[in-house]
C-alpha positions, 0 to 999 in steps of 0.5 A, a space after each residue: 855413272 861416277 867418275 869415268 874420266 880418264 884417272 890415270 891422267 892424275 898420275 902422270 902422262 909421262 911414263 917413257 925414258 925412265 931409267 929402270 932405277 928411276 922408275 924403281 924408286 918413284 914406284 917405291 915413293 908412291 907406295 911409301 906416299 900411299 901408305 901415309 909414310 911420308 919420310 920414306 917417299 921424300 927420301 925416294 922421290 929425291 933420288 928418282 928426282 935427282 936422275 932427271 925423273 919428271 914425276 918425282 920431281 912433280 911429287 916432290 912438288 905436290 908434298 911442299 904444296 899439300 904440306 905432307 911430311 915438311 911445312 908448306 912450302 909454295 915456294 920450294 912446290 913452285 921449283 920442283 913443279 918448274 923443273 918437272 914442266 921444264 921436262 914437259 911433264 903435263 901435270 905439272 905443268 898445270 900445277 906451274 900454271 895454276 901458281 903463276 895464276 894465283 901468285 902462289 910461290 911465284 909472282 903472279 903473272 897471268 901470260 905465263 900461266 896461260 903458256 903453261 896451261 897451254 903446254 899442258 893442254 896440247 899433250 891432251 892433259 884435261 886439267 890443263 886444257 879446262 885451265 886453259 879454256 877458263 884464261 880464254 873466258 875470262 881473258 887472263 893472260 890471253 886475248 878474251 875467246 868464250 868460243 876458243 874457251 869452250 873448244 878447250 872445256 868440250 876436250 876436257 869435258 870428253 875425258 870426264 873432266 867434271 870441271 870442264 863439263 860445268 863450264 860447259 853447262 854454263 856456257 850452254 845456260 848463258 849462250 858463252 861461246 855457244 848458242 843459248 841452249 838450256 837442254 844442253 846446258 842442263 845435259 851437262 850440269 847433269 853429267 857434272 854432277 854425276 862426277 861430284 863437281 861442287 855445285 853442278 847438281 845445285 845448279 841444274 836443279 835451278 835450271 830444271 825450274 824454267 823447263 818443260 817437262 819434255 825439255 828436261 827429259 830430251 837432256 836426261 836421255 842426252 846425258 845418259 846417252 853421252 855417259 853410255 857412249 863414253 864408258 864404252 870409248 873408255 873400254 875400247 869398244 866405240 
């Protein structure tokens, strides 16, 4: 099963109050983005973006990060990102969190990243809630909690996170917050790989080497029945 998460997330969680106009303009940027037109998409989401829209503001964010029709400007991305956080947009404001984490366009600061991938995370936004769930395991900007950490990766991990289900594997692999558990540790490197998440596959590979050939088995039927519950939640029908 490749990736089953919920990718409509990517592109906002914040549909509702937009202004006809606004929402307009946004779709024409998108559109205008999609088809590589990269000066056609500034000039919309400037004007949607201009109107308090929380989405242009966010792509406007994203073109200066990625460098897309201007230079890369993390500086310039970490404004538009705040602006668009500030109107509660939940991608961004991972977006927000992951520059205050790395000190990128902003001055690195550990306790605002993890505030803002908190925002993030309880509007249910996945990104935001494995980001959040990596602050508590490490202990970045927020008191060390591998079992907080893997409360946050089993809620990203059940919208298809990949990312999520290979923290998850390998908190299952190290007893991190859970129980010692390789059987569920290789059900979820397993699904991981099964979304593309760099390295998954690799790893329950290597993990596939210390098990019994009935260990192995009993995680396979786990992952499968986990994928097959999941697809069926997705098209309403669990």
């Amino acid at each position: 099963m490749k990736h089953i998460a919920f990718r409509l997330l990517s592109i906002g969680v914040i549909v509702g109050g937009l202004s006809a106009p606004a929402w307009a303009d946004y779709e024409s940027g998108m559109a205008a983005l999609a088809a590589g037109d990269y000066g056609a998409a500034m000039i919309e989401f400037r004007r949607s973006a201009a109107q308090g829209d929380a989405m242009s503001q966010r792509a406007l964010g994203i073109m200066y990060f990625k460098g897309q029709g201007v230079n890369v400007d993390p500086v310039e991305a970490a404004q538009w990102f705040s602006l668009a956080a500030g109107r509660g947009d939940a991608p961004a404001q991972a977006y927000l969190g992951a520059l205050f984490a790395t000190g990128t366009g902003v001055q690195r600061d550990q306790a605002k990243a993890a505030e803002w991938f908190r925002k993030s995370a309880e509007q249910g936004y996945a990104e935001g809630e494995v980001r959040l769930g990596v602050m508590y395991f490490q202990g970045w900007g927020v008191a060390k909690d591998p079992q907080k950490a893997v409360e946050w990766f089993k809620r990203a991990a059940e919208k298809g996170n990949g990312h999520a289900q290979y923290r998850l594997g390998f908190a299952y692999k190290h007893g991190q917050g859970v129980a010692k558990d390789r059987v569920e540790a290789l059900k979820w490197y397993t699904i991981a790989a099964s979304e593309g998440y760099p390295r998954a596959d690799e790893r329950a590979q290597a993990l596939t080497k210390d098990m019994t050939k009935a260990e192995v088995a009993e995680s396979q039927k786990r992952a499968a029945d986990w994928q097959a519950a999941t697809i069926k939640r997705l098209e309403g029908k669990g």
